[in-house]
C-alpha positions as CSV (number, residue, x, y, z in Angstrom):
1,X,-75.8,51.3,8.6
2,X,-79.1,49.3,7.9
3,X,-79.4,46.2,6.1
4,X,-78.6,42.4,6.7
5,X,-75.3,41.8,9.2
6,X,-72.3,40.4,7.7
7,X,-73.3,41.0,4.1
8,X,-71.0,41.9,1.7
9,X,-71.1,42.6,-2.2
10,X,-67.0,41.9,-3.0
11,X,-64.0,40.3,-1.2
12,X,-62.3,43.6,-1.1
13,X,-65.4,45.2,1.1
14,X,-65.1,42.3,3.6
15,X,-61.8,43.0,4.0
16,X,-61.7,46.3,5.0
17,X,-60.8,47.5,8.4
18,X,-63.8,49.6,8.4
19,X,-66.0,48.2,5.9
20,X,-69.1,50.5,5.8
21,X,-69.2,54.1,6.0
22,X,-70.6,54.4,9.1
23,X,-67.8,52.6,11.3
24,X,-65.4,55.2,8.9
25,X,-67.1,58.3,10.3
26,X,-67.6,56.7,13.9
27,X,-63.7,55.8,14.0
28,X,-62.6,59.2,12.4
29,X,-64.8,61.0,14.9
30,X,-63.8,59.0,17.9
31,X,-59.8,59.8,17.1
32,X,-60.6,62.7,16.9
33,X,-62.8,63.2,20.2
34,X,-59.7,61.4,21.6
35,X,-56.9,64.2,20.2
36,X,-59.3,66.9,21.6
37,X,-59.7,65.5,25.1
38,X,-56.7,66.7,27.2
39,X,-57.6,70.3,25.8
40,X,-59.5,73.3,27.4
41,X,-62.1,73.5,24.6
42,X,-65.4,75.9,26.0
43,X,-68.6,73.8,27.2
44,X,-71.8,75.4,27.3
45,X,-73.7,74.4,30.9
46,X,-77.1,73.8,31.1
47,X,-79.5,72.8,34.5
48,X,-81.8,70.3,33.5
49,X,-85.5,71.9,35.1
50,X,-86.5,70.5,37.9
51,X,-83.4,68.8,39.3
52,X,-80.3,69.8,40.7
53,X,-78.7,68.4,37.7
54,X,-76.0,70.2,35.5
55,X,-75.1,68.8,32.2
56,X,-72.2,69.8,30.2
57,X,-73.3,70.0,26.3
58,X,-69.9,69.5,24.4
59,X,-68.9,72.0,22.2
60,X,-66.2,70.6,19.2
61,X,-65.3,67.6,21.2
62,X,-65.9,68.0,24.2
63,X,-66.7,65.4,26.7
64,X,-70.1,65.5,29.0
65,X,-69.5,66.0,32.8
66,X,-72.6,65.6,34.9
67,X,-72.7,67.0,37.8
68,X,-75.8,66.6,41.1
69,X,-76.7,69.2,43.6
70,X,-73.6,71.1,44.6
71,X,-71.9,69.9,41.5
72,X,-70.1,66.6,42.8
73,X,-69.0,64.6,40.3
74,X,-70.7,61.5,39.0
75,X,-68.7,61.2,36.2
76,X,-65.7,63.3,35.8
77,X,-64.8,64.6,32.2
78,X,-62.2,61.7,30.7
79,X,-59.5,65.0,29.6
80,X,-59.2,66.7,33.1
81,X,-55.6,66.3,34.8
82,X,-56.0,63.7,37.1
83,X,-57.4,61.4,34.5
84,X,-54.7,61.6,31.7
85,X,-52.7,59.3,33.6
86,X,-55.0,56.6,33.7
87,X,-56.2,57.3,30.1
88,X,-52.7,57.7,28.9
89,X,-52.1,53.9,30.8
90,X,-54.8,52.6,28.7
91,X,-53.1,53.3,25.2
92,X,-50.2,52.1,26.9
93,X,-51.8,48.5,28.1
94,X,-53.7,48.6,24.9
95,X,-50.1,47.9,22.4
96,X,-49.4,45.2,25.1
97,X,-52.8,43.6,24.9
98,X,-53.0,44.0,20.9
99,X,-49.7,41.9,21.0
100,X,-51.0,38.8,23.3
101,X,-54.4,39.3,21.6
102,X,-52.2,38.1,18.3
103,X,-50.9,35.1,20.5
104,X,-53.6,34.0,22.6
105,X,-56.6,35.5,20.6
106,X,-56.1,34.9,17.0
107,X,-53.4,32.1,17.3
108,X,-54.8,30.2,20.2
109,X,-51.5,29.8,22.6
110,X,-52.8,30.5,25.9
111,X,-49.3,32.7,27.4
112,X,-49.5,33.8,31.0
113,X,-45.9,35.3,30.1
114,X,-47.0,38.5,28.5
115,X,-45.7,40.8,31.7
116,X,-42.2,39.0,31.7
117,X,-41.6,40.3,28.2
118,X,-42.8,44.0,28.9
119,X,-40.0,43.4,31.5
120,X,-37.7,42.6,29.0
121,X,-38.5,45.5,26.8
122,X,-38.6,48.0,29.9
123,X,-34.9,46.8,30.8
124,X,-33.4,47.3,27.6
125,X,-35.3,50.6,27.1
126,X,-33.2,51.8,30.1
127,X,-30.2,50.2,29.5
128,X,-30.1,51.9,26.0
129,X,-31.9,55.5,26.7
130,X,-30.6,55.3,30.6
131,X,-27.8,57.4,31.7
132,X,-24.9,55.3,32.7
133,X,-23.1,55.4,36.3
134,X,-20.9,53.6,38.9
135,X,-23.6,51.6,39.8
136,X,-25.5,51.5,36.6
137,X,-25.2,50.7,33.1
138,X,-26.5,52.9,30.2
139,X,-26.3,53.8,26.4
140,X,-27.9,57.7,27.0
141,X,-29.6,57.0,23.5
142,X,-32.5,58.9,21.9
143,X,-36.1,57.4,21.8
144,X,-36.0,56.0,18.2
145,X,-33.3,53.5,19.5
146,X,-34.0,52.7,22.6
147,X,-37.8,52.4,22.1
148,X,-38.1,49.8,18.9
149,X,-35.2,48.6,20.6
150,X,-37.3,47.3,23.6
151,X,-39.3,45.4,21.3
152,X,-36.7,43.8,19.3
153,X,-34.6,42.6,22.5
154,X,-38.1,41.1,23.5
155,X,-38.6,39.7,19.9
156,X,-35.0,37.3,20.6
157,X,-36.2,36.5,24.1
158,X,-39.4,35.6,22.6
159,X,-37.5,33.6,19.5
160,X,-35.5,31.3,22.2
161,X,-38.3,31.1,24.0
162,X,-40.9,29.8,21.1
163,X,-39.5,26.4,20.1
164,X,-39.8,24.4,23.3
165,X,-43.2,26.9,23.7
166,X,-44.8,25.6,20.0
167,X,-44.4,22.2,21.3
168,X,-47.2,22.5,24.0
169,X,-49.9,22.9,24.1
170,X,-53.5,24.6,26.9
171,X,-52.2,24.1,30.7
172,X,-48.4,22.8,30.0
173,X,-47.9,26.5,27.6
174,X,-49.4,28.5,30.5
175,X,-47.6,26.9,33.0
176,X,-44.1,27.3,31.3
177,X,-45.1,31.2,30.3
178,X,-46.0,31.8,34.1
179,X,-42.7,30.6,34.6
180,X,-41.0,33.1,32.8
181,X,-42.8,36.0,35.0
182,X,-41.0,34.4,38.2
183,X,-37.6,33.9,36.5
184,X,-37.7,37.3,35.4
185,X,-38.2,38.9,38.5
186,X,-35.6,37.0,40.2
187,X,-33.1,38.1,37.5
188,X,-34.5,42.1,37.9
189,X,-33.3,41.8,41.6
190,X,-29.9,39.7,40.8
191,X,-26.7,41.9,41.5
192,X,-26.5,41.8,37.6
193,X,-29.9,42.9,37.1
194,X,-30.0,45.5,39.5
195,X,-27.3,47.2,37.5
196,X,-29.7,47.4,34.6
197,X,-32.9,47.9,37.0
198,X,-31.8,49.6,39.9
199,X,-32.0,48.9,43.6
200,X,-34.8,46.6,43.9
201,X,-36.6,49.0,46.3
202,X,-36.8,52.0,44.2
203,X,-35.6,51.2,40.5
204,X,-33.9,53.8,39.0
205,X,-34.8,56.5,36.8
206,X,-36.1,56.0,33.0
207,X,-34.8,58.4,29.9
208,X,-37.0,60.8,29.3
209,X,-39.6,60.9,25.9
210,X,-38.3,64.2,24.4
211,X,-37.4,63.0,20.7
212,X,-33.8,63.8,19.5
213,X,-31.7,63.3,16.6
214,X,-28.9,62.0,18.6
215,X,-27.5,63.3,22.6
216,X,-28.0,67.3,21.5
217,X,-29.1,69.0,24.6
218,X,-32.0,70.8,22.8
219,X,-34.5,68.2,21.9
220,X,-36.7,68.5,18.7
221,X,-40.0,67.7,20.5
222,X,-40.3,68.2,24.0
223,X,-42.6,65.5,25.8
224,X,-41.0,66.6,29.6
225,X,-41.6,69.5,30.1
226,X,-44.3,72.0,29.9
227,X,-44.6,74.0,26.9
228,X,-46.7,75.7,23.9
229,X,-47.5,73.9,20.8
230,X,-48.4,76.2,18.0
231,X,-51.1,79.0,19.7
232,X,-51.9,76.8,22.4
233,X,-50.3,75.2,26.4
234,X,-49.6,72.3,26.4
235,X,-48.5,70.5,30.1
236,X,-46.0,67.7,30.4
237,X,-48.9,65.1,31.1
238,X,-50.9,66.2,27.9
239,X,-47.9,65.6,25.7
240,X,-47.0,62.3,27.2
241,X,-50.8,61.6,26.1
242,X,-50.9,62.2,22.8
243,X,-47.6,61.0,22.1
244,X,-49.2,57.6,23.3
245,X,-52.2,58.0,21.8
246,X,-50.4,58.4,18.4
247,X,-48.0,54.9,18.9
248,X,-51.3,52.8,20.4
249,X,-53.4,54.3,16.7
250,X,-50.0,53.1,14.9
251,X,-50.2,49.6,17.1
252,X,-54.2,49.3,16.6
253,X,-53.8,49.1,12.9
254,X,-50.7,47.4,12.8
255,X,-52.5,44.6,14.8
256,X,-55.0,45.2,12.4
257,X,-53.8,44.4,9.2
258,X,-51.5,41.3,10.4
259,X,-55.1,39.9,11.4
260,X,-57.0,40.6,7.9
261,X,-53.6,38.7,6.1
262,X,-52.1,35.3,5.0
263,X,-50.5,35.4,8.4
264,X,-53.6,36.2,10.3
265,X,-55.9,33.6,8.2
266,X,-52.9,30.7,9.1
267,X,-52.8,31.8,12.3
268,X,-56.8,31.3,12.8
269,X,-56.4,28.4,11.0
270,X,-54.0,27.1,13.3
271,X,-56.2,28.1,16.2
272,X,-59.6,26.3,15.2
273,X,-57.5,23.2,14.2
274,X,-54.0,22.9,14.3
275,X,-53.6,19.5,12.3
276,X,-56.1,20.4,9.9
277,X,-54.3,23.5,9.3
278,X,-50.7,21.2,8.6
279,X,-52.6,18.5,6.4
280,X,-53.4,21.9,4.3
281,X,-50.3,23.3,3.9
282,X,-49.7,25.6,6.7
283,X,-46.5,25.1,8.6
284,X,-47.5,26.0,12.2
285,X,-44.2,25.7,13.8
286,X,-43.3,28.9,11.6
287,X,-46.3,30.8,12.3
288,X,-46.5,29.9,16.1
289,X,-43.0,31.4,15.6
290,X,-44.2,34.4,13.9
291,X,-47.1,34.7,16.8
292,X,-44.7,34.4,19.6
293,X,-42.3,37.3,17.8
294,X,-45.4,39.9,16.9
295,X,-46.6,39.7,20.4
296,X,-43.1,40.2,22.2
297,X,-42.5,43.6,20.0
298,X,-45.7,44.4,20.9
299,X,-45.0,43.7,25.1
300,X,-41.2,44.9,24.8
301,X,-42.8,48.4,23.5
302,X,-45.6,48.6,25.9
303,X,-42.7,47.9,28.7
304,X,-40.6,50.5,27.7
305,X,-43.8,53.3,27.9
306,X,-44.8,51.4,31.0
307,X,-41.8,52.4,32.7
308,X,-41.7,55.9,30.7
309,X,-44.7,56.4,32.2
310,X,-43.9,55.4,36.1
311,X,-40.4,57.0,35.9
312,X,-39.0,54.8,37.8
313,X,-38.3,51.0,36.5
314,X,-39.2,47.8,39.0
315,X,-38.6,44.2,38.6
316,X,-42.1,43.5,40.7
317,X,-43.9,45.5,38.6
318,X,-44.1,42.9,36.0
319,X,-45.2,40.3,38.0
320,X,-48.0,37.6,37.7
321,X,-51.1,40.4,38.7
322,X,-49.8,42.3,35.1
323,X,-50.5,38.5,33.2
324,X,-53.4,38.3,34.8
325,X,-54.9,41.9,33.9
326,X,-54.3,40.9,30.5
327,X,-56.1,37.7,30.4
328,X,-59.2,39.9,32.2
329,X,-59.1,42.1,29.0
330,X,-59.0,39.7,26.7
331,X,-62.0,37.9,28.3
332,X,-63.7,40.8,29.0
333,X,-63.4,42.6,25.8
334,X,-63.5,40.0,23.5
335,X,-60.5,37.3,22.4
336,X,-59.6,37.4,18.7
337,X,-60.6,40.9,17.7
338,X,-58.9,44.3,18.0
339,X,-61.6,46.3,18.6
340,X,-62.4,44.0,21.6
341,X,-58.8,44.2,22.8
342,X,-59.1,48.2,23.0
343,X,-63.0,48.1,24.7
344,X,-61.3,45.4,27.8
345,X,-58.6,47.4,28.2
346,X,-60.4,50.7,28.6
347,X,-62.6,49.2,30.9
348,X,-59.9,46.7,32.6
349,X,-58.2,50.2,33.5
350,X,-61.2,53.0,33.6
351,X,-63.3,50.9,36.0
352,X,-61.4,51.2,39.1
353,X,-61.1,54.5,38.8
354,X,-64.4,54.8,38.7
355,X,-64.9,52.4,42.1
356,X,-62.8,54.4,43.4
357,X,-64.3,58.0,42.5
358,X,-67.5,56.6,43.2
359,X,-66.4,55.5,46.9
360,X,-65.0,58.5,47.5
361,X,-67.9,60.3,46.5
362,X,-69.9,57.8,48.6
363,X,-68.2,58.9,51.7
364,X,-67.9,62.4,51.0
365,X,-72.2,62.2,50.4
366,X,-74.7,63.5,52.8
367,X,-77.6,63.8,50.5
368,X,-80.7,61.4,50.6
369,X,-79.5,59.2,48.0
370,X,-75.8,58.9,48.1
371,X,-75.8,59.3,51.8
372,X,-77.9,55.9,52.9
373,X,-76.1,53.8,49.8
374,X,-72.5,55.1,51.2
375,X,-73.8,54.0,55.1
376,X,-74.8,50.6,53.5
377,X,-71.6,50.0,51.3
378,X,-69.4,51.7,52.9
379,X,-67.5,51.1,56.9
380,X,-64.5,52.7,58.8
381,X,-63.7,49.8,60.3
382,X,-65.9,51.1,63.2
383,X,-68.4,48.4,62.8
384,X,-70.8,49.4,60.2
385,X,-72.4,46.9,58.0
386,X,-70.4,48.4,54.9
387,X,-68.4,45.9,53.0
388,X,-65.6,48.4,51.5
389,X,-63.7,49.7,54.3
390,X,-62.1,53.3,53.7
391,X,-60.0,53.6,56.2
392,X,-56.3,52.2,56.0
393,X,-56.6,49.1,58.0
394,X,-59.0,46.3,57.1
395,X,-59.9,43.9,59.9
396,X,-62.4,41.3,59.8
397,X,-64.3,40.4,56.6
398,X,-63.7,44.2,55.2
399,X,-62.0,44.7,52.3
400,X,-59.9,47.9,50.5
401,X,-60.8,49.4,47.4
402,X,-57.9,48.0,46.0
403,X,-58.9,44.7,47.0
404,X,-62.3,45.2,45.7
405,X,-61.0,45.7,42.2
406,X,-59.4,42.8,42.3
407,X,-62.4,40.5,43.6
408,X,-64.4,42.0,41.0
409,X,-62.3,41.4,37.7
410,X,-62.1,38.2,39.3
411,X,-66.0,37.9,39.4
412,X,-66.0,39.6,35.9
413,X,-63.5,36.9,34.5
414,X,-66.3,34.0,35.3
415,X,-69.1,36.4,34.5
416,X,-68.4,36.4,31.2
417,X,-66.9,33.2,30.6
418,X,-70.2,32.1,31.3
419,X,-72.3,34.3,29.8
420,X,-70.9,36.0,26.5
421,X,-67.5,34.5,25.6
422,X,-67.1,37.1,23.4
423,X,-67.3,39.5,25.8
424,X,-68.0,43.1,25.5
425,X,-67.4,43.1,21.6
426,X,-69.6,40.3,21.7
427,X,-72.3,42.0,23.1
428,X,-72.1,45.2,20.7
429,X,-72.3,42.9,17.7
430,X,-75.8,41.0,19.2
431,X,-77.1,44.9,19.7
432,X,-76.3,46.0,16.4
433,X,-76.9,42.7,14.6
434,X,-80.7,43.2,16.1
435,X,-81.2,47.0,15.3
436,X,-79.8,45.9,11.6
437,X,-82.3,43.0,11.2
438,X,-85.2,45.0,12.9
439,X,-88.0,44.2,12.6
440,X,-87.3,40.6,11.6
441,X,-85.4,40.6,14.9
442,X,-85.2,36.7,15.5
């Protein structure tokens, strides 16, 4: 833990994934903190004296909740129901984002594509685990096909795809990958495409998660349904969790490893200096190849879940505000580094939710604190001087929360650009570079 930054006895210590023992027990602790949090594990509540504040002290796991006055919410606890789904979207997002952190990150190919190749792997998910129809095609295959199936059909898109891509280069490779977003949404809603899709209004139904050997009505592991798992309930939501908790771990250290090898070195090297990199030996057509292909298995898996996870498959969905997300969490997290990748994501998806629990609190407020900052911020449309207006129309100069999200990874985007190109895992490693070289701190 202490000691000079970045200083290693032996080749083999540098290249660890976790290279000291304190980011071992920090990582083994935090997966586990993650397995426990969908679970019902006893906290012991405490009132701090003097306030009106309640504090939740975890017991084996558990998450703090704090809670002021009458117990409204600040910060809700991460594992209660109606946050699985947007925690379970994160390890979802995360695979994606690993993948395009490969292609953009570590290789350097900018690719505003990423969403047309989730849409890929989310229409031959259906097409092979979907149930088949007049209208419809489908294969009615278990999850081991027709998931790493998604990510192979995406791999050949991505292979045709990558030789005219290799060959450019900054603004002429995003353009052509933002073109791909647009071609593939006007395929989804083709006559041809909506057999595979659905109606373009409503999609159609995606194959369930349960795990089976084959089409046996009785599945090994139910993920559906509600159920018991050895002396505990488990609910449908909780098993889609940790089912994608387990694949975005697998995905993490995947990403991980193909970073700390030759392939990752020649991609980097590639990156920082492309002819530099062919004058030494390293063939860059065949590992911009190799970029393009990891990061489309990567975005055909994450499609598949993604529509798993909606249960209902759209063409829109994957449309140019998905690229963008993904460019805000490689910026905001930190380009080039997988634990970067998983901090933007959490926070690309966590932080609306909390502008959004926080607004509703806001306007739910009558207290002397939370009652004046929600007249300020908030407006009905009535004409307040809020700027976030809750109610379902916004006139004037008002906008949604939804909208608000959107300005602000916007905002964020050029925030950090500007300030910390590294982003979030940027600033971590300046925090614990300065505790480390304390007190020669300069």
């Amino acid at each position: 833990m202490f000691g000079r930054p970045n200083l290693y006895t032996s080749y083999e210590q540098e290249s660890q994934i976790f290279s000291t023992w304190t980011q071992k027990v920090l990582a083994a602790f935090g997966i586990l903190l993650l397995f426990l949090l969908p679970f019902d594990i006893p906290a012991i509540t405490t009132k701090i004296p003097g306030t009106g504040w309640l504090a939740d002290i975890p017991v084996l796991g558990r998450v703090f909740s704090w809670s002021i006055g009458d117990g409204i919410p600040l910060v809700r606890f991460l594992g209660d129901a109606d946050w699985l789904r947007p925690m379970t979207t994160v390890f979802m997002l995360a695979i994606a984002a690993l993948g395009l952190n490969i292609l953009s990150g570590v290789a350097g190919q900018v690719s505003l594509g990423h969403a047309f190749f989730m849409g890929v792997g989310a229409c031959t998910g259906v097409f092979l685990g979907g149930e088949s129809s007049e209208a419809l095609y489908g294969l009615g295959l278990p999850i081991w096909i027709w998931l790493p199936g998604a990510g192979i059909a995406a791999v050949l898109i991505g292979i045709i795809v990558s030789p005219v891509a290799v060959k450019l280069r900054g603004l002429y490779l995003a353009i052509v990958t933002l073109g791909l977003v647009f071609v593939g949404i006007h395929l989804g809603n083709t006559s041809w495409g909506r057999k595979i899709a659905g109606p373009p209004a409503l999609g159609r139904k995606y194959p369930e998660l349960d795990i089976r050997l084959w089409k046996e009505e009785d599945p090994l592991i139910n993920v559906s349904d509600d159920g018991r798992w050895l002396w505990f309930d488990v609910t449908d939501a909780q098993k889609r969790y940790l089912l994608y908790l387990v694949l975005a771990i697998a995905f993490a250290f995947v990403a991980k490893n193909i970073i700390r090898s030759r392939t990752g070195r020649a991609l980097q090297a590639i990156r920082d200096r492309d002819i530099a990199a062919e004058v030494m030996g390293v063939p860059e057509f065949k590992y911009k190849l190799i970029a393009f292909a990891i990061s489309s298995f990567f975005a055909g898996v994450a499609g598949a879940l993604f529509a798993a996870l909606s249960g209902q498959i759209l063409a829109e969905a994957f449309g140019l505000f998905l690229s963008v997300e993904f460019i805000a969490i490689l910026l905001i997290g930190g380009a080039g580094t997988t634990s970067g990748t998983l901090i933007g994501t959490f926070f690309v998806v966590m932080i609306p939710q909390f502008v959004e629990e926080i607004t509703k609190w806001l306007d739910k407020s009558e207290g002397p604190i939370g009652g004046t900052v929600g007249e300020l911020i908030l407006t009905d449309g009535s004409g307040d001087l809020g700027v976030i207006n809750t109610s379902t129309v916004t006139p004037g100069w008002t906008l949604s929360v939804f909208d608000w999200n959107i300005v602000l990874f916007g905002v964020l985007i050029i925030v950090f650009l500007i300030v910390e190109p590294l982003g979030l895992f940027g600033i971590w490693v300046k925090v614990r570079n300065y505790w480390k070289r304390w007190p020669f701190s300069y």
